[in-house]
C-alpha atoms as one frame of an Amber mdcrd trajectory, in Angstrom:
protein
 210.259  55.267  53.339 210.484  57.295  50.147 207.064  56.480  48.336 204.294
  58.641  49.852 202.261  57.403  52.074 198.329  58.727  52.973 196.927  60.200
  55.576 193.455  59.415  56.089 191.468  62.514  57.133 190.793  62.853  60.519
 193.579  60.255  61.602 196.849  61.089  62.989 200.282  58.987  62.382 203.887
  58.891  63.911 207.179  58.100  61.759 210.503  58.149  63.075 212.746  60.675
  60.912 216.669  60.695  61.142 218.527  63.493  61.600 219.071  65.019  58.038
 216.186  62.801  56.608 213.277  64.936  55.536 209.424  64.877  55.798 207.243
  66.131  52.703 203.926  66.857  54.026 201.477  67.510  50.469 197.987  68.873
  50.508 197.536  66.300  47.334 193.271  65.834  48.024 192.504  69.199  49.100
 192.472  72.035  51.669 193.790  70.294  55.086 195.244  71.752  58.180 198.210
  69.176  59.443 199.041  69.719  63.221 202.533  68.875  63.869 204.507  67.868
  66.694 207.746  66.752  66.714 210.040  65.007  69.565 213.691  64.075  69.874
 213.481  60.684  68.966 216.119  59.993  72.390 214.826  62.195  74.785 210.883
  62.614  74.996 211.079  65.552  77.113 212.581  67.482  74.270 209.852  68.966
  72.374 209.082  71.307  69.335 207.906  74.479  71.240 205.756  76.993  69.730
 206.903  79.644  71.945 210.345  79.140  72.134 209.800  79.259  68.373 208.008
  83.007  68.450 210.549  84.156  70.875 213.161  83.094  68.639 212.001  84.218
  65.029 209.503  87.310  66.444 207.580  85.987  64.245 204.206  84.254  64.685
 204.681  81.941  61.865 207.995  80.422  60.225 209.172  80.771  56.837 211.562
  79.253  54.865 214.648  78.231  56.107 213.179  78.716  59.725 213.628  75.963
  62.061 211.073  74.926  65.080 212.889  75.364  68.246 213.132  72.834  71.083
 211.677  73.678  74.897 215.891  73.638  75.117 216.456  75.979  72.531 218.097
  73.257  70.206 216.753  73.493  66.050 214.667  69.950  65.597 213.157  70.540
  62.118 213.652  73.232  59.352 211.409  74.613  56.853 213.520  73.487  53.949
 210.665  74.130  51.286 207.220  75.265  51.887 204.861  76.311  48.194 202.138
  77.538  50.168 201.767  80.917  50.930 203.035  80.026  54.492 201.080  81.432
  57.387 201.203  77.957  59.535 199.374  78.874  63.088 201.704  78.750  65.872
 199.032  79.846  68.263 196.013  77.358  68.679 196.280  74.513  70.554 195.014
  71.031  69.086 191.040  69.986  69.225 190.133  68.074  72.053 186.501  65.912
  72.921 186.074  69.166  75.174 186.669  71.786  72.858 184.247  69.829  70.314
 181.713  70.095  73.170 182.285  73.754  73.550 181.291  73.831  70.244 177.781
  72.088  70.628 178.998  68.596  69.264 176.483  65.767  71.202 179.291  62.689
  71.746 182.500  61.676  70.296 184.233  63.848  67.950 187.540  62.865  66.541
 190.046  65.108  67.993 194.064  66.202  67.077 194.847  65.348  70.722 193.645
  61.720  70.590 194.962  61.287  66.954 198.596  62.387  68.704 197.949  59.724
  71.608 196.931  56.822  69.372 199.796  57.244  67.088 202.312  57.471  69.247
 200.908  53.846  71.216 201.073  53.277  67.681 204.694  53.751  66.959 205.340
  52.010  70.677 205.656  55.139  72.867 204.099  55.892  75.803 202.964  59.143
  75.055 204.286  62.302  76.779 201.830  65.165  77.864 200.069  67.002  74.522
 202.573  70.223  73.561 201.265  72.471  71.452 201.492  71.303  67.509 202.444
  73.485  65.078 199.331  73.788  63.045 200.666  73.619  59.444 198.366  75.576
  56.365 196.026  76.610  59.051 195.149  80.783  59.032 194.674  82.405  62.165
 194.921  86.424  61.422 194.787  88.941  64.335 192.674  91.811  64.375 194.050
  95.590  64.812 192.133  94.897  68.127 193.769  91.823  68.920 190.782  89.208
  68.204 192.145  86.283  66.869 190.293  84.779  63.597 190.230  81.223  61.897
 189.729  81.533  58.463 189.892  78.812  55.299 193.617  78.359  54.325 195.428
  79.955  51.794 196.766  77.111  50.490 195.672  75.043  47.513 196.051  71.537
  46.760 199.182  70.675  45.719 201.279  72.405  48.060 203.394  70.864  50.378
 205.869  71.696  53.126 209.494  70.026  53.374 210.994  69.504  56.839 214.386
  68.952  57.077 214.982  67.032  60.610 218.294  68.503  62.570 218.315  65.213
  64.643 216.284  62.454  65.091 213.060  62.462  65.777 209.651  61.133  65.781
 207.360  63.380  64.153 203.426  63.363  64.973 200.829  64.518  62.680 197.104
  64.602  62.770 194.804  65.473  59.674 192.840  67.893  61.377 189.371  66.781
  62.046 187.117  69.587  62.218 184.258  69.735  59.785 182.334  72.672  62.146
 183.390  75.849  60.840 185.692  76.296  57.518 188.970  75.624  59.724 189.640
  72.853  56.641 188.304  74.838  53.579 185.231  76.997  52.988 183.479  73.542
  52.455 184.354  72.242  55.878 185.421  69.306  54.230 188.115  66.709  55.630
 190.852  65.528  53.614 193.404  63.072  53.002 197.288  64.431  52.863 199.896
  62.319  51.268 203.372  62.662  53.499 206.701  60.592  53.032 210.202  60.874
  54.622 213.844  60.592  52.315
């Protein structure tokens, strides 16, 4: 795959990504938080892991020429490029139907975690407990008291990330759903995001 493909908003997809292959993730449509997973494409169990990220960078958020950590330590994706202004949330886990009704939303919402279960069926894998993504463009500040904030991203559209894959992998992402507060853009507006691997 070297043509970009879409996203829709709201949806999720899967690709498989060999090692040295890289994924171009591009807010082309608009403001768009991506959540990200990604997997070792042999072993299922071995996981991009948020915290094994902060622990390694002491950093909440990567930037360029970063790598995402596995739950074993081992790099599975670098930050090769990245023309935002960076900031990616390494702290909030993925929406959920519950956390939509938390929010005061009366039935089905679309939801990160179901977009990561239905594209993984998708792709043909049964799919292994929800880790926490890596929630790319999204802004989550901290207060000098600690409170944690979600505010519109700093990104604009155009900007893309580049990951560079450091073996292969499937990599996971979901179009972010949430039209409640501006999580997406001070519009709350869902977008597309055009993505391709080479």
């Amino acid at each position: 795959m070297t043509e970009y493909r879409t996203l829709p908003a709201g949806t999720g997809a899967a690709v498989g990504i060999k090692q040295g292959q890289r994924i171009e993730i591009k807010l082309a449509h608009g403001l768009q938080v991506v959540d990200f997973w990604s997997m070792n494409a042999k072993d299922h169990g071995e996981y991009g892991s948020m915290p094994h990220c902060r622990n390694k960078w002491f950093r909440l958020s990567p930037r360029k020429g970063d790598s995402i950590v596995t739950n074993k330590r081992n790099p599975i994706v670098t930050f090769e490029e990245d023309s935002s202004t960076g900031g990616h949330d390494t702290l909030i886990p993925c929406c959920d139907s519950k956390r939509y009704g938390e929010l005061g939303v009366k039935g089905y919402h679309r939801n990160c975690a179901d977009n990561y279960k239905e594209a993984l069926t998708a792709f043909g894998i049964e799919p292994p407990p929800l880790f926490l993504p890596i929630n790319l463009f999204m802004q989550v500040p901290i207060g000098a008291d600690g409170t944690l904030m979600i505010v519109p991203p700093r990104a604009k559209p155009g900007d893309r990330v580049v990951l560079r894959a450091e073996m292969d992998i499937v990599g996971i992402m979901s179009a972010c759903p949430h039209d409640i507060f501006p999580l997406n853009g001070p519009d709350c507006k869902v977008n597309d995001v055009d993505y391709r691997v080479y």
